[in-house]
C-alpha positions as CSV (number, residue, x, y, z in Angstrom):
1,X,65.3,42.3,0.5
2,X,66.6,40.8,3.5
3,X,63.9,39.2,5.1
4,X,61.9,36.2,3.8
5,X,59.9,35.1,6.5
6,X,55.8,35.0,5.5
7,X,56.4,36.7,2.2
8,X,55.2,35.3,-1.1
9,X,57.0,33.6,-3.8
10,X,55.5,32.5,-7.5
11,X,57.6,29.7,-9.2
12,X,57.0,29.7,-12.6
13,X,57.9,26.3,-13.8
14,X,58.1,25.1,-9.8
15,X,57.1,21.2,-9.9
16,X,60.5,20.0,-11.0
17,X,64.1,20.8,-11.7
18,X,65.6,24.3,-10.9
19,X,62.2,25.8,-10.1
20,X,61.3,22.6,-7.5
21,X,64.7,23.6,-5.8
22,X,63.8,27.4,-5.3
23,X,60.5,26.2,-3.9
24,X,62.2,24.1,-1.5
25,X,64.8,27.2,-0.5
26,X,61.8,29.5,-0.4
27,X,59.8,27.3,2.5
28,X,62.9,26.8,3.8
29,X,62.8,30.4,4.8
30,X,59.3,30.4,6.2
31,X,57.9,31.9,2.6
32,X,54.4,31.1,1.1
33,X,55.3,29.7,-2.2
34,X,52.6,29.5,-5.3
35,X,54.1,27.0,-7.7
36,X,52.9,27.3,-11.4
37,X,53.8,24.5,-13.9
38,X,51.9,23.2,-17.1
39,X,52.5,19.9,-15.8
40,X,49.1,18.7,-14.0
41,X,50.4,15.3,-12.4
42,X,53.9,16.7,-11.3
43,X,52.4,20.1,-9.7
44,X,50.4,18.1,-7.7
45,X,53.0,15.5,-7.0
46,X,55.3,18.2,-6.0
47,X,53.0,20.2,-3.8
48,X,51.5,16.8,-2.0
49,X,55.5,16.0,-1.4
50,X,56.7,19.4,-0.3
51,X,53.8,20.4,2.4
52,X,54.1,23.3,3.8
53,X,52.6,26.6,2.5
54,X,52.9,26.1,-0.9
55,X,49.6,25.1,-3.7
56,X,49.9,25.3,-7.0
57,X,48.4,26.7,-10.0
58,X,48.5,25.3,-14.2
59,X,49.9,27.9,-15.7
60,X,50.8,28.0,-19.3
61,X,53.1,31.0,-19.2
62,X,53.1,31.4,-22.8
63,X,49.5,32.2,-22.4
64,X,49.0,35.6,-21.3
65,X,45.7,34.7,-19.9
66,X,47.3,31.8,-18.0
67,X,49.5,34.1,-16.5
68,X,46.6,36.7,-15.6
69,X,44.4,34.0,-14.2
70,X,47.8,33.1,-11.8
71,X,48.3,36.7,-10.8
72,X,44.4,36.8,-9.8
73,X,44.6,33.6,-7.7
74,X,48.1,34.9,-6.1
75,X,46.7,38.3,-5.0
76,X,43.1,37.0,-4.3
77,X,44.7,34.3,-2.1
78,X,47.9,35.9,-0.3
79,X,47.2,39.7,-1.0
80,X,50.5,40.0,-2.7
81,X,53.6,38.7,-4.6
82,X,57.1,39.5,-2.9
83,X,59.6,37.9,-5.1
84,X,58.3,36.6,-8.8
85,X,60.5,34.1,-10.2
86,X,60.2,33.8,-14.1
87,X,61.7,30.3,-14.5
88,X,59.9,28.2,-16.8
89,X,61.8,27.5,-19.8
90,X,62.0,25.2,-22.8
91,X,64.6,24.0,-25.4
92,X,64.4,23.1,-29.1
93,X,66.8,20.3,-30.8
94,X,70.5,21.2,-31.7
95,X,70.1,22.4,-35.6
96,X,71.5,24.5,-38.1
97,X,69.5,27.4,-38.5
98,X,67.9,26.7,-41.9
99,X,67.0,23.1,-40.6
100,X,64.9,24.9,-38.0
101,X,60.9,25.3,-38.5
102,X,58.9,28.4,-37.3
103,X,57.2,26.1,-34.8
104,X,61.1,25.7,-32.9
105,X,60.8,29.4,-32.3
106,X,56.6,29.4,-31.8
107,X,57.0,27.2,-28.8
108,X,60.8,28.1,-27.0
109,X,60.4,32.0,-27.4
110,X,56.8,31.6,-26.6
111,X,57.7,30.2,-23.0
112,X,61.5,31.7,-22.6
113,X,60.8,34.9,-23.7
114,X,57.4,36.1,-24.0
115,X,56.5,34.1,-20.7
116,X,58.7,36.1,-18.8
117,X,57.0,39.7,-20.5
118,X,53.7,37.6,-19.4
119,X,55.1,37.5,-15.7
120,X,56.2,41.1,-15.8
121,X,52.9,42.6,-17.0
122,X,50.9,40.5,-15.0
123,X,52.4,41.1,-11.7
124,X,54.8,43.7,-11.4
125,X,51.9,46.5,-11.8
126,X,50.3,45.2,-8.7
127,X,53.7,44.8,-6.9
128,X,54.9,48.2,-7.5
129,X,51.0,49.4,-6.3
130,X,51.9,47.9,-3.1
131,X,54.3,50.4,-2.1
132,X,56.2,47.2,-0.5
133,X,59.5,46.3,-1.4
134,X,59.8,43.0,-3.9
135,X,62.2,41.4,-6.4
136,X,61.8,40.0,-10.0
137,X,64.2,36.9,-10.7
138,X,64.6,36.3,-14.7
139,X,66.4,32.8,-15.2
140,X,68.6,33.1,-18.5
141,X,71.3,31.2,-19.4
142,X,75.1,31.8,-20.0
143,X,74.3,30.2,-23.6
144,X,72.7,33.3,-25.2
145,X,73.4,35.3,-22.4
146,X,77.1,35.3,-22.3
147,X,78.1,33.2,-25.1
148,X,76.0,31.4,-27.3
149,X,76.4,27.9,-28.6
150,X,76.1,27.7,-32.4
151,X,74.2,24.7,-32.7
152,X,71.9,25.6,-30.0
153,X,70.4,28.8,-32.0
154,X,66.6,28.8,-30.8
155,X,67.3,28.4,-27.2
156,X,70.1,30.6,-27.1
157,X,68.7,33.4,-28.8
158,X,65.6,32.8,-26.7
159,X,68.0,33.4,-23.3
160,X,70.2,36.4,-24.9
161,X,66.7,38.4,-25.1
162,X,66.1,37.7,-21.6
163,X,68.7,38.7,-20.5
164,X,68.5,42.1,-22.3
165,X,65.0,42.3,-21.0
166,X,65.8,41.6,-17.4
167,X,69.1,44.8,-17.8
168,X,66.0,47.0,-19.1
169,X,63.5,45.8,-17.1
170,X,66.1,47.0,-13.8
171,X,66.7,50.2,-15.5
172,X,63.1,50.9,-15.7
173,X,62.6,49.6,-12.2
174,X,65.1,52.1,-10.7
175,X,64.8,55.2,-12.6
176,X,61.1,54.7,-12.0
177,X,62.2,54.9,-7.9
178,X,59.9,52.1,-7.4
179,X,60.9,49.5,-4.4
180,X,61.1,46.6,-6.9
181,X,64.3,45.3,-7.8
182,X,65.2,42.7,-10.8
183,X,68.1,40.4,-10.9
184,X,69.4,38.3,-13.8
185,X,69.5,34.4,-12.8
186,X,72.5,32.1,-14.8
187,X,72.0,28.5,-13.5
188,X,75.8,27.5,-13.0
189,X,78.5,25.9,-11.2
190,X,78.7,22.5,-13.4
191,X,75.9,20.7,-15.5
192,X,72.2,20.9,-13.9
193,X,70.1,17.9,-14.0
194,X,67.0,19.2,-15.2
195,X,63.7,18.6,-17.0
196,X,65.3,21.0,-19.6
197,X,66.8,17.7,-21.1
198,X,63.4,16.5,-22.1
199,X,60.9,19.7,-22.4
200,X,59.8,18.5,-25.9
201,X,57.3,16.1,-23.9
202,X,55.6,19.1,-22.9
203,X,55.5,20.4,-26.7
204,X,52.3,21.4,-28.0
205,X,50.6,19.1,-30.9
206,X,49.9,22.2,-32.6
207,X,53.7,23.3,-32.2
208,X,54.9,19.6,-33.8
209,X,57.9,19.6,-35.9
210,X,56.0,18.7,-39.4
211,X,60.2,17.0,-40.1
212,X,61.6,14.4,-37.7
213,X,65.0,15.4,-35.9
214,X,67.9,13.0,-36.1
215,X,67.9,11.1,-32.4
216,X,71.7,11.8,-32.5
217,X,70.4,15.6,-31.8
218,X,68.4,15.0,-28.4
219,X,69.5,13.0,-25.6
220,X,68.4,12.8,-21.4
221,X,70.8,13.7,-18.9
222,X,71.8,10.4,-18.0
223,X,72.5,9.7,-21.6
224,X,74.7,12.6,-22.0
225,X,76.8,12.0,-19.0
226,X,77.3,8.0,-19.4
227,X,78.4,9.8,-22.8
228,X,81.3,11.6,-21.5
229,X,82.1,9.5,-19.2
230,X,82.8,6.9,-22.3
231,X,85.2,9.3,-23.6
232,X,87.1,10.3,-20.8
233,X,85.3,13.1,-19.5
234,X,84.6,14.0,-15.6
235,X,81.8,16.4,-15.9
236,X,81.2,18.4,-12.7
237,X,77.3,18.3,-12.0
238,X,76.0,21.1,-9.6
239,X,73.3,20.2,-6.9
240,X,70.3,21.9,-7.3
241,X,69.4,22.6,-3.2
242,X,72.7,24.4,-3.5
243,X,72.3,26.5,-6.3
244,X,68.4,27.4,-5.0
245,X,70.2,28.8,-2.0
246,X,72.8,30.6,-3.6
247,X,70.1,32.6,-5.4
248,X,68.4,33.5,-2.4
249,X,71.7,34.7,-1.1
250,X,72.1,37.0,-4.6
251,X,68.3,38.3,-3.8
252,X,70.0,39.6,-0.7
253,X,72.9,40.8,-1.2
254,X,70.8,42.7,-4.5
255,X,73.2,41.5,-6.8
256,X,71.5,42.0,-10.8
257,X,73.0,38.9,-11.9
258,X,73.2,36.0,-9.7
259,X,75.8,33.3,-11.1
260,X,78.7,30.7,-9.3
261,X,81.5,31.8,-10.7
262,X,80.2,35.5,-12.0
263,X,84.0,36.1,-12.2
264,X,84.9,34.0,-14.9
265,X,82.3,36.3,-17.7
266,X,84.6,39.0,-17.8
267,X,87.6,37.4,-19.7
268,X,84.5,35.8,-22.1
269,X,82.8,39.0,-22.9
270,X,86.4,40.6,-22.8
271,X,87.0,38.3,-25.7
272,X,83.8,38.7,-27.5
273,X,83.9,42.2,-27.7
274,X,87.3,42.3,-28.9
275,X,86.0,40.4,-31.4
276,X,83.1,42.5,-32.5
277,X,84.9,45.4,-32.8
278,X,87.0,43.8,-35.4
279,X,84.3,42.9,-37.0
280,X,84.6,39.4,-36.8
281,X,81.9,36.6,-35.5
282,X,83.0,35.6,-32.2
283,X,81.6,31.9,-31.6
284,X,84.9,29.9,-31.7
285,X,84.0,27.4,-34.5
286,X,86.3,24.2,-33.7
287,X,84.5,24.3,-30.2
288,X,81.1,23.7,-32.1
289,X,82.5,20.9,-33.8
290,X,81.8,23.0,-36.9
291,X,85.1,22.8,-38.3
């Protein structure tokens, strides 16, 4: 997909973060954006401050009904969706895995994982009935995706199934011969200032932790950085504008995973594999603080 201009775009997870910055690359390019976030206040916040042809719709994406309703309103209003990025996506506190409780899994895979099956199923049947040509963007993460961080097991094991649904759900697309294309999103390039640093405000009461977590375990983005910068650390941050644009760049050039740096994954996966096949785990404990 080369051309942008008047075609429609649904942001899952659009009123901040990530997601606000691919609306803003989107009607940069003269697209009709539809923006769905949980958040009530910030969606409208968002849309008032952005102008331009975008509205916005709640959307629960771990509701499949939520995710219906969007589709309706999308087709109903615009006659079609063009490019459907799955972004939305939460995170859980930094635990072992027995400290863990079902609801930690409930709530992240219930937006990471099955929110983006939600996106598929409601939208990509009508895309590919279109006979028009039209792209599916799965945001995962290199932390599950490429190499997981131990302490980080719900949200990591939330993006590594992403990012096997998003290789299937491009298999499927081509061998199907259908004009719809998927590509695998890795937000990268340095640390992302994000509302992922803070999701658990958007928690569910009935997805509450029944055990307090430790605050040493969650922290804001600000936090984390005056952090390193205490002990010596310079830790590149990547601007979000910039990153929004390289990933309309990846759209075109029909590149399946979109990442800065996609280079530097081979000498990683090199490594894990190596590992595997010896039978060995390959998370490198001393870099988890683990041993």
């Amino acid at each position: 997909m080369n051309e942008f201009k008047n075609r429609v775009a649904v942001v899952t997870g659009g009123a901040g973060g990530i997601g606000k910055a691919i609306v803003k690359a989107c009607l940069a390019e003269g697209m009709k954006v539809v923006i769905a976030d949980v958040e009530k206040p910030v969606l409208e916040a968002t849309c008032a401050e952005l102008g331009g042809d975008v509205s916005g719709v709640v959307t629960d994406v771990s509701d499949a009904a939520s995710v219906q309703a969007l589709a309706d309103h999308v087709f109903d209003t615009h006659g079609a969706c063009h490019i459907l990025f799955n972004n939305a996506g939460v995170s859980a506190p930094n635990l072992d895995l027995w400290e863990t409780e079902s609801s930690d899994f409930q709530w992240v895979h219930g937006v990471n994982v099955a929110g983006i099956a939600h996106g598929v199923q409601a939208f990509v049947p009508r895309m590919i009935a279109s006979g028009e040509e039209g792209h599916v963007v799965n945001t995962s993460s290199g932390d599950g995706g490429i190499s997981p961080l131990a302490q980080q097991v719900v949200y990591a094991s939330s993006k590594a199934a992403v990012s096997t649904m998003t290789e299937c759900l491009e298999a499927q697309l081509v061998g199907r011969e259908t004009k719809l294309r998927a590509s695998l999103f890795y937000p990268s390039g340095g640390l992302l200032n994000t509302g992922i640093w803070t999701t658990k405000r958007n928690r569910p009461a009935d997805l509450a932790r029944s055990n307090d977590v430790d605050a040493s375990q969650e922290t804001t983005f600000d936090a984390f950085m005056e952090g390193a910068k205490k002990a010596g650390f310079d830790m590149p941050v990547q601007d979000l504008d910039e990153l929004a644009q390289f990933l309309l760049q990846g759209i075109r050039n029909e590149d399946f995973v979109i990442m800065i740096g996609r280079e530097t994954m081979e000498a990683t996966l090199v490594e894990r594999a190596k590992k595997l096949a010896a039978g060995e785990c390959p998370i490198e404990l001393e870099h988890m603080g683990l041993s």
